[in-house]
C-alpha positions in Angstrom: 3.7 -56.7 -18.1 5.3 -57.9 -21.7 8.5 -57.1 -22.9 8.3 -53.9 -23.6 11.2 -54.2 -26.5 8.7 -55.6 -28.6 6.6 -52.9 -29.0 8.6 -51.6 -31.3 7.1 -50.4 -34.8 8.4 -52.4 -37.5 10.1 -50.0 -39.9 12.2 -48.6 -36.8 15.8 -49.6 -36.8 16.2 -52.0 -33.6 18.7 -50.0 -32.2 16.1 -47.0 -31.0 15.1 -49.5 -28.6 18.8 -48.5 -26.7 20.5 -46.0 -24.9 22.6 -45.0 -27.2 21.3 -40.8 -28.3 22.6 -37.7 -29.8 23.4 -34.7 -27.4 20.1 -33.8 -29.0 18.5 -36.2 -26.8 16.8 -37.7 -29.7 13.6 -39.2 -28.4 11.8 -42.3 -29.4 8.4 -42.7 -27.3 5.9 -45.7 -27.8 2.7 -45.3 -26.5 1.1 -48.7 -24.6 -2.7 -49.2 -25.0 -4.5 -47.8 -22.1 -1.9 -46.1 -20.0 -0.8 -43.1 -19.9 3.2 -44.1 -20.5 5.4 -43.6 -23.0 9.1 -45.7 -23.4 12.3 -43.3 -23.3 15.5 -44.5 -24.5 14.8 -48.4 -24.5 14.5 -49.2 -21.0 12.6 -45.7 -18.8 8.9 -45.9 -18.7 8.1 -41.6 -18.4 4.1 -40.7 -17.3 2.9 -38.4 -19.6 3.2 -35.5 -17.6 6.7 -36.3 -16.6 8.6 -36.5 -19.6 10.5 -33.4 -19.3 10.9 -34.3 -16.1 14.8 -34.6 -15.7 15.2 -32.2 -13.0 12.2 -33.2 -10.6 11.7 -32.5 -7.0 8.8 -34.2 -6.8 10.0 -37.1 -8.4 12.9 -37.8 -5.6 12.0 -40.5 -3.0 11.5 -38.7 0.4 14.1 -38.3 3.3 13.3 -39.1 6.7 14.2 -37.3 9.5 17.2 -39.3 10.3 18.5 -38.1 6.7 17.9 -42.0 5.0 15.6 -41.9 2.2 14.2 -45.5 2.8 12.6 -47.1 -0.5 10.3 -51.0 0.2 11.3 -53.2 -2.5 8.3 -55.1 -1.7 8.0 -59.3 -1.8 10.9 -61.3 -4.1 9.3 -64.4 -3.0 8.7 -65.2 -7.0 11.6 -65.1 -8.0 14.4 -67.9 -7.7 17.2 -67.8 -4.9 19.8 -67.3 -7.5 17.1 -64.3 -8.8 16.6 -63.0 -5.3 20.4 -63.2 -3.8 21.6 -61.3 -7.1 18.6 -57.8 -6.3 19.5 -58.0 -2.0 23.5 -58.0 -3.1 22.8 -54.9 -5.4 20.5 -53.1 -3.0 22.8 -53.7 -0.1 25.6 -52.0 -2.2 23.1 -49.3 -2.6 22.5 -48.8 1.1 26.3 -49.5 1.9 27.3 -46.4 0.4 24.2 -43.9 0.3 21.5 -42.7 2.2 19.4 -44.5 0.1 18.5 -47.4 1.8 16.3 -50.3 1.1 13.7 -51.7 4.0 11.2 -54.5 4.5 7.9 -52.9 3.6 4.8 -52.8 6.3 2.9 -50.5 5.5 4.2 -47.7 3.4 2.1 -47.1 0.4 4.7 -46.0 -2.0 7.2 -49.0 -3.0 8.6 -50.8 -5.0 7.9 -54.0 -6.9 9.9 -56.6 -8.8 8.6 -57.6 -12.0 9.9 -59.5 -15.0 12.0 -57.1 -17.7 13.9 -55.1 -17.7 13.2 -51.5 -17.3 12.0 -48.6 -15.0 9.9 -45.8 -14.5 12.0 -42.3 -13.9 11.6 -41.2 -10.4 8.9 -42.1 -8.0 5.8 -42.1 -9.4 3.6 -43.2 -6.1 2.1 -46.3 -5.2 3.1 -49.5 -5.9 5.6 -49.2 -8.4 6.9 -51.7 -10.7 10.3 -51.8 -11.6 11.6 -54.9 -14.4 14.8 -56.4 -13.3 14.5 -59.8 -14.4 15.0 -60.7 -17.2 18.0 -62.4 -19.3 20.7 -59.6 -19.8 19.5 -57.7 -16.8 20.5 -60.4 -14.0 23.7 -59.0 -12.9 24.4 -56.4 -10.1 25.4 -53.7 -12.7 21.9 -54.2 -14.6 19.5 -53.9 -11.4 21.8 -51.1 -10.3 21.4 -49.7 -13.3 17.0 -49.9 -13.5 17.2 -48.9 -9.8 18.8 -45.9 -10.8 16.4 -44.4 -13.3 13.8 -45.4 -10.0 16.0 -42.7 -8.2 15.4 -40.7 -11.0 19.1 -40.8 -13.4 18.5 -40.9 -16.7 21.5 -42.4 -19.0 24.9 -41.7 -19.1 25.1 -41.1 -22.6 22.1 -38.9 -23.2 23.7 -36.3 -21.2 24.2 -33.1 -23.1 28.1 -33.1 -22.4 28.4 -36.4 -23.9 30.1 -35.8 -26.6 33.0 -34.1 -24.3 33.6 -37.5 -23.3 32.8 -40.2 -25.6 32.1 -40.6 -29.5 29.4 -42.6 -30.7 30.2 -45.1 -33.6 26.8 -44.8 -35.0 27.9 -47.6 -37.7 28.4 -50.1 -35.5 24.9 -50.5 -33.6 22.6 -53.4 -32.1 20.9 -53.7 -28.0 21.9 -53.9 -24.0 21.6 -52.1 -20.7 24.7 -50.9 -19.4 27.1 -50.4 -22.1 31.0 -51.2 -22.5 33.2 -50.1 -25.5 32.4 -52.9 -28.1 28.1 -53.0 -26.4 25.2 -53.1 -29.4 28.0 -53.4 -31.9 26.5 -55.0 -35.2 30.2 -55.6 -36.7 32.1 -57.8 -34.0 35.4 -56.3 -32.8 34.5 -53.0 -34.1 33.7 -50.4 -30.8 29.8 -48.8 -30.4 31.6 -45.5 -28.0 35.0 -44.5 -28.2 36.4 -42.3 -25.2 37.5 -38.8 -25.9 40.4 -38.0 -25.9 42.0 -41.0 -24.9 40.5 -44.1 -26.5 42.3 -46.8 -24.3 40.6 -45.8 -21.5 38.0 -48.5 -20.1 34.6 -47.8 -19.8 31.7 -50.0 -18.7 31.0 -52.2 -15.7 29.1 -54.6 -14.4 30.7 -54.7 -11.4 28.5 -53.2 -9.4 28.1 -48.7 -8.6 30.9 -46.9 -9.4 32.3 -44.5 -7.8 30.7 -41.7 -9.6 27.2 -43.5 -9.7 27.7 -43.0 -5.8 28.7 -39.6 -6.2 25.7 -38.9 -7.3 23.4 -40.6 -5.6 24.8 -38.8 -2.5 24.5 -35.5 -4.2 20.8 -35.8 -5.7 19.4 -37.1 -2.2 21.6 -34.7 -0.5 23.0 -37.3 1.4 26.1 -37.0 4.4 27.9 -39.7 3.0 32.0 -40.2 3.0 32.0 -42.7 1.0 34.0 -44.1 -2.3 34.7 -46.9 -4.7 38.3 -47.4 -5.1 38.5 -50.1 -8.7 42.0 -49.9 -9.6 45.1 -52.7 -8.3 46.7 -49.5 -7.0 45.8 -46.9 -5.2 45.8 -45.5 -1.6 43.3 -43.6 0.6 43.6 -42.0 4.4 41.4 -41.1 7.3 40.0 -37.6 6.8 42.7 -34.6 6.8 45.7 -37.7 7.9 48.4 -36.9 8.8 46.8 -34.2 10.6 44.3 -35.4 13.2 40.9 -36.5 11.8 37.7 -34.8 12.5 34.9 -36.0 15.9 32.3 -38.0 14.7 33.8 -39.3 11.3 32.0 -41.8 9.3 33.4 -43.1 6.0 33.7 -46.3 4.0 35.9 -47.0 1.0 34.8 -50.0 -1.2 37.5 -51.5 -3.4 37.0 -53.9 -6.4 38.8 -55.1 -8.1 37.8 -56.9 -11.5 38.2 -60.9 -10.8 40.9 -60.3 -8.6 41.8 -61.4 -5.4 42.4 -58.1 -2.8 45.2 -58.1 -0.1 45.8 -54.9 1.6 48.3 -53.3 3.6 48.6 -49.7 5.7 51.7 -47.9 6.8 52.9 -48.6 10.1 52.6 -45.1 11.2 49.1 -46.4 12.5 47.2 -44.4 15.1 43.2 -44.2 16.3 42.0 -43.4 20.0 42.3 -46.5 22.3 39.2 -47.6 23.8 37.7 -50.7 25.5 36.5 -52.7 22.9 37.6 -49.5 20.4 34.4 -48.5 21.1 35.0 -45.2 20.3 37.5 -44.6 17.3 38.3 -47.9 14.7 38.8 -49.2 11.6 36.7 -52.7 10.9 37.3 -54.1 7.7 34.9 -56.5 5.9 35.3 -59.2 3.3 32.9 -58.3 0.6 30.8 -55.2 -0.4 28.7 -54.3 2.8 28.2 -54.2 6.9 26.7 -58.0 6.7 29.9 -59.1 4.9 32.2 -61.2 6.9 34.2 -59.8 8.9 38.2 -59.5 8.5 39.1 -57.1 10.8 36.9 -56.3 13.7 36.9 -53.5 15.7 41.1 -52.2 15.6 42.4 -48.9 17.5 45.2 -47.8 19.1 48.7 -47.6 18.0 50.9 -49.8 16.1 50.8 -51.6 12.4 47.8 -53.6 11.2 48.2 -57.2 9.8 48.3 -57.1 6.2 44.9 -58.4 5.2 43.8 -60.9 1.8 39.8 -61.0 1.1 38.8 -64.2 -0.8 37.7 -62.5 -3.4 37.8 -59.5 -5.5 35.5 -57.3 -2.7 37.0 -55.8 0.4 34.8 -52.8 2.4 37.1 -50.5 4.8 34.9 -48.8 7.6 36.0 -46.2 9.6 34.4 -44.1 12.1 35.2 -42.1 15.3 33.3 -40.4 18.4 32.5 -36.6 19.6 35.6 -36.7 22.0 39.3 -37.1 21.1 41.1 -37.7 17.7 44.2 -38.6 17.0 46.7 -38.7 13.1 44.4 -41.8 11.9 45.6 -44.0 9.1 47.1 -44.3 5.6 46.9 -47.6 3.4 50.0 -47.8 1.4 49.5 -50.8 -1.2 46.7 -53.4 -2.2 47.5 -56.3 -4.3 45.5 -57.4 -6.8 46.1 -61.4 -8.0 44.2 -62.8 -10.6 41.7 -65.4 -9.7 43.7 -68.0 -11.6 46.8 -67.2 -10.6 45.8 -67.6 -6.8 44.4 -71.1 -8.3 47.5 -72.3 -9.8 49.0 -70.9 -6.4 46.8 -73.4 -4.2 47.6 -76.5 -6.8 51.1 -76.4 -6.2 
């Protein structure tokens, strides 16, 4: 498929080609010769019976009966390692958190398949469906995160009819990418594209990886029963359902924390308590270095009574698991302090 971005009419302004709309929802579409499709906000290809389609049943990915909504990506064998490491780390984050999770197809007829762009169609549309996630500019885990989502059926941020609660647009200060930080598309350098509203220090934009709120809502569109969170800030704490009161039977959450090119330590408060088991095969706490399950591991399996170590990832990823049985409970746990150090401060530290 071309690069849809150059489709574009030439007496439109380049920056229709972005995300960047009115609460109007002002809407740009260019038709392609010989399909049915039309190009909303820059980077969502919309059928053309779908393009009021922003609150869609059928355009949600099925749940199983075990409550995953399991999506193929189909074969990355095209692309480069580099190419294919950087979509399997997104879509792992994906799974880590949600119940949507992403399986080696066999034989399902609806999937998903990798081509070269950068774009998506809203929803699921059936069949094999191509999704654009390579692509200069959309290589990152924020970008295919972001193309992914409008394949789960989000449309942007910014074209939401609150926006302007939030955020205000500098509409004199415009030019083009896919997931969008203060000074993004700006045609003037230094001079800010959104402002937030009503604080205008605030940070906005990521490429990081899902926020917290993009899991939010993943979990809440799919109707998913998730406990799960992204915790991005140096400080911050988080506890084991209802602590110190005892937590519930058969918990299950998982707290990611990232922080920006940092390096993570953690600590908990001593006051440390999970049912003992062989193994802790029943209640524990496992910790992970990095962003999902397959991460390595930094804490297995810990339960019982009694402080645990402090903990330092080796880089700026750390995933707290936490889950416990049908039969006895106990206060659980509270972490008290994680230190972020910047990667070249932890440098400097080793060259000395």
């Amino acid at each position: 498929m071309q690069n849809l971005a150059y489709c574009v009419p030439p007496h439109l302004p380049f920056c229709i080609h972005i995300c960047l709309l009115s609460a109007l929802y002002v809407l740009y579409f260019l038709h392609l010769p010989g399909n049915e499709i039309a190009v909303y906000e820059g980077d969502i290809l919309l059928r053309r019976g779908r393009r009021s389609a922003i609150n869609c049943e059928s355009c949600l990915w099925p749940k199983s009966q075990d409550g995953l909504v399991k999506i193929s990506p189909g074969p990355l064998l095209f692309l480069a390692i580099t190419e294919r490491s950087w979509i399997v780390d997104a879509l792992q984050e994906i799974s880590t958190l949600t119940c949507v999770q992403f399986v080696n197809r066999t034989t399902e007829t609806d999937y998903v398949y990798v081509e070269r762009g950068c774009w998506s169609y809203f929803g699921k549309i059936g069949g094999r469906q191509a999704v654009g996630l390579v692509k200069n500019g959309c290589m990152d885990k924020g970008a295919i995160q972001h193309e992914m989502n409008h394949a789960l059926g989000f449309i942007h941020e910014q074209a939401r009819s609150d926006r302007d609660r939030f955020v205000k647009i500098m509409w004199e200060h415009i030019a083009n990418v896919p997931v969008y930080e203060k000074y993004d598309f700006s045609s003037t350098p230094g001079k800010p594209t959104i402002v937030p509203v009503p604080d205008p220090s605030i940070p906005i934009g990521q490429r990081e990886g899902l926020s917290n709120l993009d899991v939010a809502k993943i979990n809440k569109l799919y109707k998913c029963n998730c406990c799960s969170s992204v915790l991005p800030k140096p400080k911050g704490s988080f506890s084991s359902v209802n602590y110190p009161s005892p937590y519930p039977n058969n918990s299950s959450c998982l707290w990611l924390i990232r922080i920006r090119r940092r390096i993570l330590s953690l600590n908990f408060y001593p006051a440390f308590d999970l049912q003992g088991s062989l193994n802790c095969s029943s209640d524990y706490i496992k910790i992970y270095n990095g962003n999902s399950k397959s991460s390595p591991v930094l804490l297995d399996k810990y339960c019982g009574k009694g402080p645990l170590p402090s903990l330092v990832a080796s880089g700026s990823t750390m995933l707290v698991e936490f889950a416990s049985d049908e039969s006895i409970t106990a206060t659980g746990f509270r972490q008290c302090s994680q230190r972020a150090q910047r990667l070249q401060d932890q440098s400097r530290d080793i060259n000395q």
